[in-house]
N, CA, C and O atoms as CSV, one atom per row, in Angstrom:
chain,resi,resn,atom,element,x,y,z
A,1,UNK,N,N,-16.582,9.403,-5.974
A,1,UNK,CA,C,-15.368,9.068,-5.252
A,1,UNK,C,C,-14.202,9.041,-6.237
A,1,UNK,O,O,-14.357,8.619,-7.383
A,2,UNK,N,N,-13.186,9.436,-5.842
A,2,UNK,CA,C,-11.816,10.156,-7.010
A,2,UNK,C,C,-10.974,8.261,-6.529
A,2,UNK,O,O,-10.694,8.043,-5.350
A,3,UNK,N,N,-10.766,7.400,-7.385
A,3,UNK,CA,C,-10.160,6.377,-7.019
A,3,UNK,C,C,-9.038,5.685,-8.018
A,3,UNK,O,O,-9.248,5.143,-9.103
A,4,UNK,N,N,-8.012,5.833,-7.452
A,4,UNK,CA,C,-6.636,5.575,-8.075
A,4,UNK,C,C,-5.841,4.412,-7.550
A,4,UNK,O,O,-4.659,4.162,-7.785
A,5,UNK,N,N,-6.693,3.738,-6.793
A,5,UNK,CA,C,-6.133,2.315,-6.486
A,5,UNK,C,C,-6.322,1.826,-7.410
A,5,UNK,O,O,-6.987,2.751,-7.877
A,6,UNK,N,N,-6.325,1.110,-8.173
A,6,UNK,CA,C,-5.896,0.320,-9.319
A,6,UNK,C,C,-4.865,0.785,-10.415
A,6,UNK,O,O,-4.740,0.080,-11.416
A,7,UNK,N,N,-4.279,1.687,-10.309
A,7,UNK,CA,C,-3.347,2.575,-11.009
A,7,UNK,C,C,-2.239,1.907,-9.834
A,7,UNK,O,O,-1.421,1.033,-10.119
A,8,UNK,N,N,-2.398,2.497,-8.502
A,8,UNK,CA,C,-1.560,2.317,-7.758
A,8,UNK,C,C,-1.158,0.626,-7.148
A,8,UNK,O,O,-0.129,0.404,-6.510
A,9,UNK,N,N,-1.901,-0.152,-7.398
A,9,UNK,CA,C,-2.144,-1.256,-6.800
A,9,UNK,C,C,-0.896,-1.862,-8.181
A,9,UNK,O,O,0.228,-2.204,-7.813
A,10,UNK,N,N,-1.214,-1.915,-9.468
A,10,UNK,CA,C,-0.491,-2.568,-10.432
A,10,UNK,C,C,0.821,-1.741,-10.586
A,10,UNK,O,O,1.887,-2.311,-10.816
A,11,UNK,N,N,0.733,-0.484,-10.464
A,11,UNK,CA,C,2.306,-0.182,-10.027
A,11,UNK,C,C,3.070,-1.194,-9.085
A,11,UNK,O,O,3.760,-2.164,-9.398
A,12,UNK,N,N,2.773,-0.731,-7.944
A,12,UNK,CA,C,3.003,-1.470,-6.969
A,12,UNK,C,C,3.487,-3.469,-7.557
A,12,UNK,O,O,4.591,-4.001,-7.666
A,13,UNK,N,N,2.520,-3.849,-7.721
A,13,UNK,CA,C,2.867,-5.718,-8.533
A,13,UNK,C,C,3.710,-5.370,-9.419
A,13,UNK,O,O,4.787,-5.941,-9.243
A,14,UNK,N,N,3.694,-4.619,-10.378
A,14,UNK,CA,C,4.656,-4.853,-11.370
A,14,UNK,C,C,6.033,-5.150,-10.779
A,14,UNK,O,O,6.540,-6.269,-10.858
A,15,UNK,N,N,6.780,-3.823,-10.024
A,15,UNK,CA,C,7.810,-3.668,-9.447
A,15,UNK,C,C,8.146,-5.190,-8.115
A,15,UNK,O,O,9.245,-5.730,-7.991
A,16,UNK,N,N,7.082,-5.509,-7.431
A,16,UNK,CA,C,7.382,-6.592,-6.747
A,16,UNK,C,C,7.555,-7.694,-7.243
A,16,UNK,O,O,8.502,-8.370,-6.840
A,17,UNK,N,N,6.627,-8.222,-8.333
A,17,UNK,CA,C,6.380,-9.092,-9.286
A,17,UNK,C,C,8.123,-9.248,-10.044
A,17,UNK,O,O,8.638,-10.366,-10.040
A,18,UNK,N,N,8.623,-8.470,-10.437
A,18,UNK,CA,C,9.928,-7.987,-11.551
A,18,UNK,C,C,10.657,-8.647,-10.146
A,18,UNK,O,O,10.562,-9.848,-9.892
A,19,UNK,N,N,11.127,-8.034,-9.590
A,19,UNK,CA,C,12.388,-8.058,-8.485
A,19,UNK,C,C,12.070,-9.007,-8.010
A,19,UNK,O,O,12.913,-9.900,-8.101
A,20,UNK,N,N,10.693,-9.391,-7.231
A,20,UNK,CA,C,10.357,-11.295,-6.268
A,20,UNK,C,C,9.441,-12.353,-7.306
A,20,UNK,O,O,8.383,-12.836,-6.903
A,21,UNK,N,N,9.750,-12.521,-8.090
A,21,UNK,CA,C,9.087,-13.236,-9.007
A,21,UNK,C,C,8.045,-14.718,-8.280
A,21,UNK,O,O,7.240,-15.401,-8.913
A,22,UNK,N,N,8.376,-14.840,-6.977
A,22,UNK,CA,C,7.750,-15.379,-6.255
A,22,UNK,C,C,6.957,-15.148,-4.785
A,22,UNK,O,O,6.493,-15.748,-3.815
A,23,UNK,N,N,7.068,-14.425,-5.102
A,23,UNK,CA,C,5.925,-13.048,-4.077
A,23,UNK,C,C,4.868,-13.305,-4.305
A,23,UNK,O,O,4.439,-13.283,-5.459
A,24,UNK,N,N,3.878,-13.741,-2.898
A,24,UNK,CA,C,2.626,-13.203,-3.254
A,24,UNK,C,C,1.706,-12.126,-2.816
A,24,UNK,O,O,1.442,-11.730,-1.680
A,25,UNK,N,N,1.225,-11.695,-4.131
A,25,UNK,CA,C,1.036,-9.857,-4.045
A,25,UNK,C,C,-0.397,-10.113,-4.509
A,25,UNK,O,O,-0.809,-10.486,-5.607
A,26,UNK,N,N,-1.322,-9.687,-2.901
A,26,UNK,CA,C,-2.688,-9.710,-3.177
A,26,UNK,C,C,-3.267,-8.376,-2.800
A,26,UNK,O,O,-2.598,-7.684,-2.032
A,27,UNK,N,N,-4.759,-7.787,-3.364
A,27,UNK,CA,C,-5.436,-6.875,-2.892
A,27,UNK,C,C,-6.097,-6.796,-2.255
A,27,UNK,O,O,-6.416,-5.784,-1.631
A,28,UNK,N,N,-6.851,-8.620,-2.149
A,28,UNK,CA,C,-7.811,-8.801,-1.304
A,28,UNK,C,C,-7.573,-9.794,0.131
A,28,UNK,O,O,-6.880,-10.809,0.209
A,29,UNK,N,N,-8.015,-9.437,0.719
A,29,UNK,CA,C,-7.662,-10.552,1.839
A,29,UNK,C,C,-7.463,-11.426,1.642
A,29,UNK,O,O,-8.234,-11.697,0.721
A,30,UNK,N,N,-6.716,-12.512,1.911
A,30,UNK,CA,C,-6.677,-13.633,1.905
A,30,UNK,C,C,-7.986,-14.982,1.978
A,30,UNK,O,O,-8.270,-15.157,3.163
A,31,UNK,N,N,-8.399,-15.457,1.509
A,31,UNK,CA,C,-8.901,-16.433,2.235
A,31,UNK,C,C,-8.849,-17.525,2.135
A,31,UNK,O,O,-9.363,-18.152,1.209
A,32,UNK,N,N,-7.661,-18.436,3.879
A,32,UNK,CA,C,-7.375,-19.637,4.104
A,32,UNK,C,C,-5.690,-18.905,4.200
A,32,UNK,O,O,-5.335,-17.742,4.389
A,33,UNK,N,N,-4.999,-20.030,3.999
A,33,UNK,CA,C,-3.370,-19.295,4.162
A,33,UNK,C,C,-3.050,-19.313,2.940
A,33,UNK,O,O,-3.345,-20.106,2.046
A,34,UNK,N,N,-2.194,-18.043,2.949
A,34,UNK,CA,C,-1.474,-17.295,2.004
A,34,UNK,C,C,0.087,-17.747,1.308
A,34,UNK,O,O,1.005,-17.096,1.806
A,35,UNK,N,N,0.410,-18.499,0.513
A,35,UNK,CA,C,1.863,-19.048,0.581
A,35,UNK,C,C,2.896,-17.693,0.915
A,35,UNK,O,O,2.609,-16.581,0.473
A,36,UNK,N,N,3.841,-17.877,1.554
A,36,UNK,CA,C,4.671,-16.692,1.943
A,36,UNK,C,C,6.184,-16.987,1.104
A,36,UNK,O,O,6.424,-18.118,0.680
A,37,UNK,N,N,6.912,-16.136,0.967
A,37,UNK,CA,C,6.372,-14.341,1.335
A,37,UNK,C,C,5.189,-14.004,0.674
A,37,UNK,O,O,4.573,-14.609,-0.204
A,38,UNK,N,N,4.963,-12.912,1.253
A,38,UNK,CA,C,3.299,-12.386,0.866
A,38,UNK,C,C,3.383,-10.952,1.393
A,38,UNK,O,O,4.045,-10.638,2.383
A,39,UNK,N,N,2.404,-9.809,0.389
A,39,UNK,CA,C,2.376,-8.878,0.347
A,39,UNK,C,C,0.652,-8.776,0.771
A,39,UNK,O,O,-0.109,-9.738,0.874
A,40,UNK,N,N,0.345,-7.470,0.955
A,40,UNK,CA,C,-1.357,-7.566,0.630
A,40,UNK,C,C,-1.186,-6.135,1.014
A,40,UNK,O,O,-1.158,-5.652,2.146
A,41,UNK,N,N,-1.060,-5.456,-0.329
A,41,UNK,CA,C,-1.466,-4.151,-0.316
A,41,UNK,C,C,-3.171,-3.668,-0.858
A,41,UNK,O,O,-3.878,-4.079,-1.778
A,42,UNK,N,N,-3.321,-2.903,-0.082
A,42,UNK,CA,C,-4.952,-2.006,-0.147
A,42,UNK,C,C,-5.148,-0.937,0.062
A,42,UNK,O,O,-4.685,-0.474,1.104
A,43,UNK,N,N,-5.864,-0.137,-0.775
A,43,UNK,CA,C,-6.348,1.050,-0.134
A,43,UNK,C,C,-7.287,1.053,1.392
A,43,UNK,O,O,-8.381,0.521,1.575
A,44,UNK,N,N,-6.636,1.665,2.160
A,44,UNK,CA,C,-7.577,1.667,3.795
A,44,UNK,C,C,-8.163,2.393,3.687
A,44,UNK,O,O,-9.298,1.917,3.660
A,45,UNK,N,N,-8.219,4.065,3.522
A,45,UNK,CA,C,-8.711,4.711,2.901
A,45,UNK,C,C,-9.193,5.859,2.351
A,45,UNK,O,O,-8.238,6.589,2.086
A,46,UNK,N,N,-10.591,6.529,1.956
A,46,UNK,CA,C,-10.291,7.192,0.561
A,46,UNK,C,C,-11.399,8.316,1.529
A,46,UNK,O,O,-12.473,7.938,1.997
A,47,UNK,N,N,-10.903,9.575,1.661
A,47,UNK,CA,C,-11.659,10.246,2.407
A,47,UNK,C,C,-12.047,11.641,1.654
A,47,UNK,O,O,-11.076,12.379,1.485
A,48,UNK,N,N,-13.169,12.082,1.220
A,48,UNK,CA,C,-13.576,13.212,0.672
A,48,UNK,C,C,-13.248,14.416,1.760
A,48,UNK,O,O,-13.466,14.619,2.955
A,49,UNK,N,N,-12.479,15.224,0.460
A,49,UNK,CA,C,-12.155,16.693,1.598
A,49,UNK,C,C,-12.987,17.443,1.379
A,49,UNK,O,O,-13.131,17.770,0.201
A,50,UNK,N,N,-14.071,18.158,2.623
A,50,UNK,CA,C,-15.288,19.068,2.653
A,50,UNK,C,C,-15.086,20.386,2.225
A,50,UNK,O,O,-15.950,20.978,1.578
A,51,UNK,N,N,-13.762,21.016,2.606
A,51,UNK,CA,C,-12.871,22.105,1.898
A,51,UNK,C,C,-12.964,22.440,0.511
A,51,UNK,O,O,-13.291,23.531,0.046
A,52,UNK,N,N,-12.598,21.236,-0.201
A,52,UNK,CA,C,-12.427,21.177,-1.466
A,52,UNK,C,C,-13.609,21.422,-2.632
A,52,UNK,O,O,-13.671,21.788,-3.805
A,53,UNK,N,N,-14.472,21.000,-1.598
A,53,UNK,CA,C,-15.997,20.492,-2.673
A,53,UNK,C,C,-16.432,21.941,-3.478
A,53,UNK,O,O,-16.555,23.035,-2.928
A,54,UNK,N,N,-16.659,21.604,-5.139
A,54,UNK,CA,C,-17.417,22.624,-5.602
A,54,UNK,C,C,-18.306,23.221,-5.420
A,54,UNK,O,O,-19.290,22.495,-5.277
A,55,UNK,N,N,-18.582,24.557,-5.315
A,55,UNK,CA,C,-19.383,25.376,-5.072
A,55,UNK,C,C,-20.696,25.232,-5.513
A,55,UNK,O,O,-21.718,25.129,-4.835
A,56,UNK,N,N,-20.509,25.235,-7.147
A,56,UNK,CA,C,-21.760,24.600,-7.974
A,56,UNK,C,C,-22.771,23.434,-7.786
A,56,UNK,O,O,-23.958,23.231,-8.041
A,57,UNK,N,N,-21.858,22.847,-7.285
A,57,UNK,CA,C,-22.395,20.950,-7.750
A,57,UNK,C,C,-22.236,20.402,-6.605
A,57,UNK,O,O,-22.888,19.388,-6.354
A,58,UNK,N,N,-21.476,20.855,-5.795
A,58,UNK,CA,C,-21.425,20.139,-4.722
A,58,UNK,C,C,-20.369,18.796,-4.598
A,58,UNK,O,O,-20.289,18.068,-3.608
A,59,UNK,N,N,-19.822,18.702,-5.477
A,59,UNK,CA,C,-18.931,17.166,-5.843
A,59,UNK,C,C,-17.940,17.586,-5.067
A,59,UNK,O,O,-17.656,18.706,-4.642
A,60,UNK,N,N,-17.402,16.442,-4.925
A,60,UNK,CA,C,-15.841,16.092,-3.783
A,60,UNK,C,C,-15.011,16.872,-5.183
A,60,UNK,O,O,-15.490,16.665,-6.298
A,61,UNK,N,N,-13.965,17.618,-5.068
A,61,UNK,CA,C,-12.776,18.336,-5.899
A,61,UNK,C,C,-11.382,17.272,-5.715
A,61,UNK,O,O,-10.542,16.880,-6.525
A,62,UNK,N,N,-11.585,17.027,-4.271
A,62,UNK,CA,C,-9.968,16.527,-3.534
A,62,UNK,C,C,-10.669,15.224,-2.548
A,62,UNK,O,O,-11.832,15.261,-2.147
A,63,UNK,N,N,-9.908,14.334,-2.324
A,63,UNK,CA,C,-10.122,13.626,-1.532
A,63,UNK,C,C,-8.550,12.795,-0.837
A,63,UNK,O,O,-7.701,12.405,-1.637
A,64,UNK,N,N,-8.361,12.632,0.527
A,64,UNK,CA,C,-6.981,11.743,0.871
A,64,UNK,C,C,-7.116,10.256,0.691
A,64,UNK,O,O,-8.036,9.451,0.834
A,65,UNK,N,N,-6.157,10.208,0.410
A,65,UNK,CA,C,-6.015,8.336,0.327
A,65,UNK,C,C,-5.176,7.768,1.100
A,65,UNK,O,O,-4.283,8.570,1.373
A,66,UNK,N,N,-4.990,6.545,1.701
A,66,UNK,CA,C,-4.141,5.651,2.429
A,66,UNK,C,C,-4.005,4.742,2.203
A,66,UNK,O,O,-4.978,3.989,2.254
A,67,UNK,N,N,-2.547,4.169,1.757
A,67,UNK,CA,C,-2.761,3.150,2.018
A,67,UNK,C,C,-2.090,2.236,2.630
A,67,UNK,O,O,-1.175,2.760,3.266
A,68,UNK,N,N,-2.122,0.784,2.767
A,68,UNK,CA,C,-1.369,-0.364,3.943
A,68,UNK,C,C,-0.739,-1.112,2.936
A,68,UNK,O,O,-1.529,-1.648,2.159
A,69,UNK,N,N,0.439,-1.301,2.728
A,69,UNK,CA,C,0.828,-2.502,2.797
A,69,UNK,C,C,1.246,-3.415,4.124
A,69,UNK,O,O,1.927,-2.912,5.017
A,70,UNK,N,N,0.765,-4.860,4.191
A,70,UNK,CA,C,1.306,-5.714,4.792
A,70,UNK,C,C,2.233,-6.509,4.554
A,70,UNK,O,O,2.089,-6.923,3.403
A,71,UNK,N,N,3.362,-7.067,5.171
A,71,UNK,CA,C,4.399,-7.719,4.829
A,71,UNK,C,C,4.193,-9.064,5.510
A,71,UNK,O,O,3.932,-9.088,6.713
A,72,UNK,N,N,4.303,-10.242,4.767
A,72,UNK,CA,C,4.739,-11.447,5.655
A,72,UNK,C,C,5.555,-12.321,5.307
A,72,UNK,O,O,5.392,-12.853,4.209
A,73,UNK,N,N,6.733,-12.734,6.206
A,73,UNK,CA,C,7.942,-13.780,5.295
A,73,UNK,C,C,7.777,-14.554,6.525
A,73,UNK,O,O,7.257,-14.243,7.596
A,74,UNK,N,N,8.431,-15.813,6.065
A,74,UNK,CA,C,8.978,-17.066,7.164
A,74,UNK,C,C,10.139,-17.802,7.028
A,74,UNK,O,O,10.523,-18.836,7.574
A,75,UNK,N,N,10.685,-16.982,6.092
A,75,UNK,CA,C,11.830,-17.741,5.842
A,75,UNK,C,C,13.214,-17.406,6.791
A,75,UNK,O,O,13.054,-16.518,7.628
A,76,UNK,N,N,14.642,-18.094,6.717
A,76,UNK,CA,C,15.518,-17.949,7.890
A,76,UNK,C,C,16.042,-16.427,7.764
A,76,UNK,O,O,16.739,-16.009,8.689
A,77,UNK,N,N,15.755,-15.579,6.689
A,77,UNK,CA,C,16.039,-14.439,6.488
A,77,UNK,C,C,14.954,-13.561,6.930
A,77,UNK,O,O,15.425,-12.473,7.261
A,78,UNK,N,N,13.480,-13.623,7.083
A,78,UNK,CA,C,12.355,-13.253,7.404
A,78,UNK,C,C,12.472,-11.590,7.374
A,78,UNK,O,O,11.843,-10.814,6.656
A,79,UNK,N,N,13.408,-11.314,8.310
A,79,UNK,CA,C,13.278,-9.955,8.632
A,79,UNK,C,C,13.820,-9.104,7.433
A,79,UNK,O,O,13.341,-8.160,6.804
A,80,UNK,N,N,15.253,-9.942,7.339
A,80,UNK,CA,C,15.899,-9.021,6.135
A,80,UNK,C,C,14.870,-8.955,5.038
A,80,UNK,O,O,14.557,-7.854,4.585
A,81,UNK,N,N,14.233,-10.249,4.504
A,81,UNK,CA,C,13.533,-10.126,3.047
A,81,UNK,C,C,12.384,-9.166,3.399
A,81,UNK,O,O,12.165,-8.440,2.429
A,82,UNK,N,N,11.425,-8.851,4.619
A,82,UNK,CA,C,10.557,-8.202,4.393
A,82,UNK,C,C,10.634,-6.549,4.439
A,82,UNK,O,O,9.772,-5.751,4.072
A,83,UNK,N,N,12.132,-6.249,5.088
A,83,UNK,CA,C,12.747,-5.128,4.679
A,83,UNK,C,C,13.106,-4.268,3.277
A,83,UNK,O,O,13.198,-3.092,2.925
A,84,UNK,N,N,13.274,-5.836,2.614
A,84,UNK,CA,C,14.206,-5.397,1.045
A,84,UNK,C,C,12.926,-5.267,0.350
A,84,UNK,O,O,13.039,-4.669,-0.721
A,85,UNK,N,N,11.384,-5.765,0.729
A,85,UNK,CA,C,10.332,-6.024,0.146
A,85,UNK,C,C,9.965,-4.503,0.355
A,85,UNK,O,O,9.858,-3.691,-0.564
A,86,UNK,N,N,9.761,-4.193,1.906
A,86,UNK,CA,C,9.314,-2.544,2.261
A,86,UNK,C,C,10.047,-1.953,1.584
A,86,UNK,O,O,9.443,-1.757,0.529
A,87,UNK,N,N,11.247,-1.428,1.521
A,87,UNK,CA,C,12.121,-0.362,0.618
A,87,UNK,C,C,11.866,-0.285,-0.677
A,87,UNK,O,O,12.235,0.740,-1.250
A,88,UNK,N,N,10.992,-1.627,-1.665
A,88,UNK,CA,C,10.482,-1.484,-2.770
A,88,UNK,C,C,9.452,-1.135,-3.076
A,88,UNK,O,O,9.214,-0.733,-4.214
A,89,UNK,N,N,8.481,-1.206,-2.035
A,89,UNK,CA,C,7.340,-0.827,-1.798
A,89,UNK,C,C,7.092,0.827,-1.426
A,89,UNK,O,O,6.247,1.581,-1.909
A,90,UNK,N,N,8.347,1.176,-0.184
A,90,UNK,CA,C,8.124,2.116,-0.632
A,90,UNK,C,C,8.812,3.513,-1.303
A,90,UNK,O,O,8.602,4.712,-1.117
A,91,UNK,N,N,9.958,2.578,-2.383
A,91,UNK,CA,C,10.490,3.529,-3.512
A,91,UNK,C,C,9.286,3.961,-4.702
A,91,UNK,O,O,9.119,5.087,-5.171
A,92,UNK,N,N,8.544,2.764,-5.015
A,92,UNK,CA,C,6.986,3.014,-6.004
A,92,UNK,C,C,6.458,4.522,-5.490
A,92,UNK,O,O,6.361,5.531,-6.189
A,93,UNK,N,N,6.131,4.374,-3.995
A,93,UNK,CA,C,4.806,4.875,-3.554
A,93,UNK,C,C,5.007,6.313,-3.104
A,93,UNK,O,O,4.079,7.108,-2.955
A,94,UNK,N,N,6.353,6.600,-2.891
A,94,UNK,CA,C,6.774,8.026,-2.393
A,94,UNK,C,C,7.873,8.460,-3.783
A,94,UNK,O,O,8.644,9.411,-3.659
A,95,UNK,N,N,7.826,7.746,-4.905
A,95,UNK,CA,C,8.565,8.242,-5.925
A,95,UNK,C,C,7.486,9.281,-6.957
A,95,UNK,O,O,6.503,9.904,-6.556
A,96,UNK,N,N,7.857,9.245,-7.928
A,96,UNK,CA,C,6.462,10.189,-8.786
A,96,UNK,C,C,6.287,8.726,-9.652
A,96,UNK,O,O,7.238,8.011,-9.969
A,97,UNK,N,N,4.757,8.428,-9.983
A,97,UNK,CA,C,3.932,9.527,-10.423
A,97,UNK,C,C,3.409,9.781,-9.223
A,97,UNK,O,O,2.807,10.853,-9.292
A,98,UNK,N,N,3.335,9.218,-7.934
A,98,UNK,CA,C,2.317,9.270,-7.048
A,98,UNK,C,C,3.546,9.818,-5.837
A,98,UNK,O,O,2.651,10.535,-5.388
A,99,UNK,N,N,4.329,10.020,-5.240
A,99,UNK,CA,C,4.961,11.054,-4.722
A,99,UNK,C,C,4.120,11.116,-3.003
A,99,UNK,O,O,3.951,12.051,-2.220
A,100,UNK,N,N,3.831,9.982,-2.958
A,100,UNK,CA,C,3.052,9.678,-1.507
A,100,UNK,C,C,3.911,9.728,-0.048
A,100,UNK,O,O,5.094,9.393,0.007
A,101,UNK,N,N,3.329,10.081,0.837
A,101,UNK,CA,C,4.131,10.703,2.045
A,101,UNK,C,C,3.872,9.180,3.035
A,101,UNK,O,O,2.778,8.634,3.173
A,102,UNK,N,N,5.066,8.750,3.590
A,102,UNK,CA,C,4.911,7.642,4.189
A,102,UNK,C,C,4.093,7.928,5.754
A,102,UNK,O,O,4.147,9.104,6.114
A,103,UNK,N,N,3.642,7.341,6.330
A,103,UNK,CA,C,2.943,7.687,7.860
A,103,UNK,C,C,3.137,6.587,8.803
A,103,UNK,O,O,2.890,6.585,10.009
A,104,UNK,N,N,3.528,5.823,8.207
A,104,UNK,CA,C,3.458,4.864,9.174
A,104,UNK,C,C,4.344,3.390,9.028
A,104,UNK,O,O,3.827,2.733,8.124
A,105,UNK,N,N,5.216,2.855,9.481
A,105,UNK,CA,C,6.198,2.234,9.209
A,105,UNK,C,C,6.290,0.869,10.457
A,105,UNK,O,O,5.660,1.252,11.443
A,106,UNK,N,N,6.780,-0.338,10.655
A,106,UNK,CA,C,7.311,-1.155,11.870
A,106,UNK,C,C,6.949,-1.821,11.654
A,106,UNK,O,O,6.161,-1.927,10.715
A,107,UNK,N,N,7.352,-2.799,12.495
A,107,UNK,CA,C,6.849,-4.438,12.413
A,107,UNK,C,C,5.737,-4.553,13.927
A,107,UNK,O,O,5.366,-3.745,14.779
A,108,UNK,N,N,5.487,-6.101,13.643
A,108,UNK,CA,C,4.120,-5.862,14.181
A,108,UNK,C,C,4.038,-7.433,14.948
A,108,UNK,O,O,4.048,-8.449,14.253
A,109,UNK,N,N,3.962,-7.491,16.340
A,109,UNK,CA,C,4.408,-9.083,16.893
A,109,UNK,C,C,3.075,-9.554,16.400
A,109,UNK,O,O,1.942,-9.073,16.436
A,110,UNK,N,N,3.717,-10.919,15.816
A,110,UNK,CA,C,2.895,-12.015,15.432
A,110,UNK,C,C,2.502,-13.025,16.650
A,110,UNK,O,O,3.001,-14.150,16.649
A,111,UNK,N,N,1.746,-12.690,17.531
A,111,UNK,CA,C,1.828,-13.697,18.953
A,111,UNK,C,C,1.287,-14.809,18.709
A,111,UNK,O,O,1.680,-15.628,19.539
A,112,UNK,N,N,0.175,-15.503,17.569
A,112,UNK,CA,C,-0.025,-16.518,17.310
A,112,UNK,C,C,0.991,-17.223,16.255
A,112,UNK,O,O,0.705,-18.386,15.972
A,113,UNK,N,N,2.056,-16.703,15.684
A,113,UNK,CA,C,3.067,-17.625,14.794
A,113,UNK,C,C,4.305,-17.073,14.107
A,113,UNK,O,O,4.589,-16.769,12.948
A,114,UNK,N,N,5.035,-17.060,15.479
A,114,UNK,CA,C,5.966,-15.934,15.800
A,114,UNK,C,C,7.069,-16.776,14.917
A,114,UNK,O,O,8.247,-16.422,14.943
A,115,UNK,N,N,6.612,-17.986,14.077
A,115,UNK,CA,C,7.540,-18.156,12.671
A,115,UNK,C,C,7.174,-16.842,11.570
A,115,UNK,O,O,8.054,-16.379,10.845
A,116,UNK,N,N,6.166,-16.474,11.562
A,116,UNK,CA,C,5.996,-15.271,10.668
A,116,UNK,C,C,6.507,-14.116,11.128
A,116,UNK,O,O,6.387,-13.826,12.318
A,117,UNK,N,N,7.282,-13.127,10.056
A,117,UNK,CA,C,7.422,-12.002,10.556
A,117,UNK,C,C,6.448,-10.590,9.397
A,117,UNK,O,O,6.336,-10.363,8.192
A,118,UNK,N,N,5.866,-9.880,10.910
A,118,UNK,CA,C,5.154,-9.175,9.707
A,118,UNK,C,C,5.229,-7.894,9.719
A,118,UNK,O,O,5.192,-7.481,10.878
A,119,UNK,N,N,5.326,-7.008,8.887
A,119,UNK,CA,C,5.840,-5.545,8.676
A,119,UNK,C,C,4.727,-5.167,8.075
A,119,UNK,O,O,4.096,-5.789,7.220
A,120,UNK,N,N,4.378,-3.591,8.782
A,120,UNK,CA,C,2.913,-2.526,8.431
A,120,UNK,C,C,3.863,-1.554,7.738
A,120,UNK,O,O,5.009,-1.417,8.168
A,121,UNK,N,N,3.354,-0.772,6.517
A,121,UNK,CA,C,3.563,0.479,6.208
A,121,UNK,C,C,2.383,1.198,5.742
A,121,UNK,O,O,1.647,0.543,5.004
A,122,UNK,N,N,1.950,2.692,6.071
A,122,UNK,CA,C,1.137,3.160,5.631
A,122,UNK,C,C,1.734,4.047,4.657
A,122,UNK,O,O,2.941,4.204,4.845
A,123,UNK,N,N,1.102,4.859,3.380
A,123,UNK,CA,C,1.196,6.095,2.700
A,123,UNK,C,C,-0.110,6.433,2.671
A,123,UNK,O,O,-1.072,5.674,2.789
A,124,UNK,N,N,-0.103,8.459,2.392
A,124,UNK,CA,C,-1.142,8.871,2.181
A,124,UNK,C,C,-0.707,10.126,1.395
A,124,UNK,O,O,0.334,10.775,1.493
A,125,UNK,N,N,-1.822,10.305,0.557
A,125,UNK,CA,C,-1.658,11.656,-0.268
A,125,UNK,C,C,-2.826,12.169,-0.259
A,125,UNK,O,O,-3.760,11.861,0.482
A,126,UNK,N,N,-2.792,13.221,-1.348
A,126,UNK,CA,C,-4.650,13.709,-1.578
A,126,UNK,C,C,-4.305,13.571,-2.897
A,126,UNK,O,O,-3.144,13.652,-3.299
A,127,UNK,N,N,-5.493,13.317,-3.758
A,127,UNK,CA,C,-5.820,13.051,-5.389
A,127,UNK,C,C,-6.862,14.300,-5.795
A,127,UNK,O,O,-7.690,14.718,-4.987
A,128,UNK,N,N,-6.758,14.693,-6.777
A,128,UNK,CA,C,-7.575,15.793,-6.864
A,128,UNK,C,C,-8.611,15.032,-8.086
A,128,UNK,O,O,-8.138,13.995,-8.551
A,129,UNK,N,N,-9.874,15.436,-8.593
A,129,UNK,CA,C,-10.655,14.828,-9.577
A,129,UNK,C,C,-9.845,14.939,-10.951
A,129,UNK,O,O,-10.189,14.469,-12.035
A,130,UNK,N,N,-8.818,15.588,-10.687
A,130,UNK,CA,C,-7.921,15.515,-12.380
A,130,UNK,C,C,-6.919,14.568,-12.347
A,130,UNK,O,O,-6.197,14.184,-13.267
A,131,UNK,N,N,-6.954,14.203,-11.082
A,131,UNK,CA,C,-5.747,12.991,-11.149
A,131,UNK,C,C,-4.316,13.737,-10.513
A,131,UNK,O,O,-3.265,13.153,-10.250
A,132,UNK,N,N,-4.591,15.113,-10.360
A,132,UNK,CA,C,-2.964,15.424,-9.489
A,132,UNK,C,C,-3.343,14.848,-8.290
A,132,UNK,O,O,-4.387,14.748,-7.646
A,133,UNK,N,N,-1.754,14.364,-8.137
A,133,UNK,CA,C,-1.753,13.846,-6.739
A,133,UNK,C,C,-0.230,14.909,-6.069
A,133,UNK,O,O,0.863,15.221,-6.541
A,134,UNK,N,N,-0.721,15.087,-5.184
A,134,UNK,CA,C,-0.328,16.110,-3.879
A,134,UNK,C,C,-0.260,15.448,-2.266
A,134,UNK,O,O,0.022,16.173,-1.313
C-alpha cells in the first residue's frame, strides 16, 4: 500500500498549529469530547488502481487517496473561524507538494448540538510508488 498520510497529516498541523496555536488537530477519533475548535483530519481512503499494477510482480504502481477533514468550533464566531480554518486547510492540500483536487466541501447540521458548527472537506489525488502525486 503506497501511504503518504503522515507526510500529509504533519503538513497539514504544522500550518494549523502556526496560525491557531490553540486548535485541536487530531488523526484519530476522538475519544470522549474534544476541546473545540477542533480539527480531525484522516485519510478515508487509499484505493489501489488495477490499471496501474505491474506487469511483472503484480504490485499496486498508483493508488487514489482521500482525504476528510472535519471542522468543529463553538465559539460566537463559529462559522467564520471554521471557514478561516477550511481555507488553511485547504491552501496545504491543493498547493504543491501535494497539489490535491478538492471534492467535496459544506457544512453539515449538527442536530444533536446545534452550539457546534461543523464543516466537511474532502481532497483526493493519486500517489504513484515513487511518491509523484498527480
Amino acid at each position: 500500500m503506497i501511504d503518504i498520510e503522515p507526510e500529509v497529516y504533519t503538513a497539514v498541523y504544522r500550518v494549523l498549529k502556526e496560525a491557531y496555536p490553540s486548535l485541536n488537530v487530531l488523526n484519530v477519533e476522538p475519544s470522549g469530547e474534544a476541546s473545540l475548535p477542533a480539527v480531525y483530519f484522516y485519510q478515508m481512503s487509499n484505493v489501489s488502481d488495477p490499471v496501474t499494477r505491474e506487469t511483472d510482480s503484480k504490485r499496486e504502481y498508483s493508488t487514489a487517496v482521500t482525504f476528510q477533514t472535519e471542522v468543529y468550533t463553538a465559539s460566537s464566531n463559529k462559522k467564520g473561524l471554521s471557514r478561516e480554518i477550511v481555507y488553511t486547510v485547504d491552501d496545504v492540500l491543493s498547493s504543491e507538494p501535494f497539489g490535491m483536487r478538492r471534492t467535496q466541501a459544506g457544512s453539515i447540521p449538527n442536530l444533536y448540538e446545534n452550539t457546534i458548527y461543523r464543516f466537511i472537506m474532502r481532497h483526493t489525488c493519486s500517489v504513484t510508488k515513487y511518491g509523484v502525486i498527480y
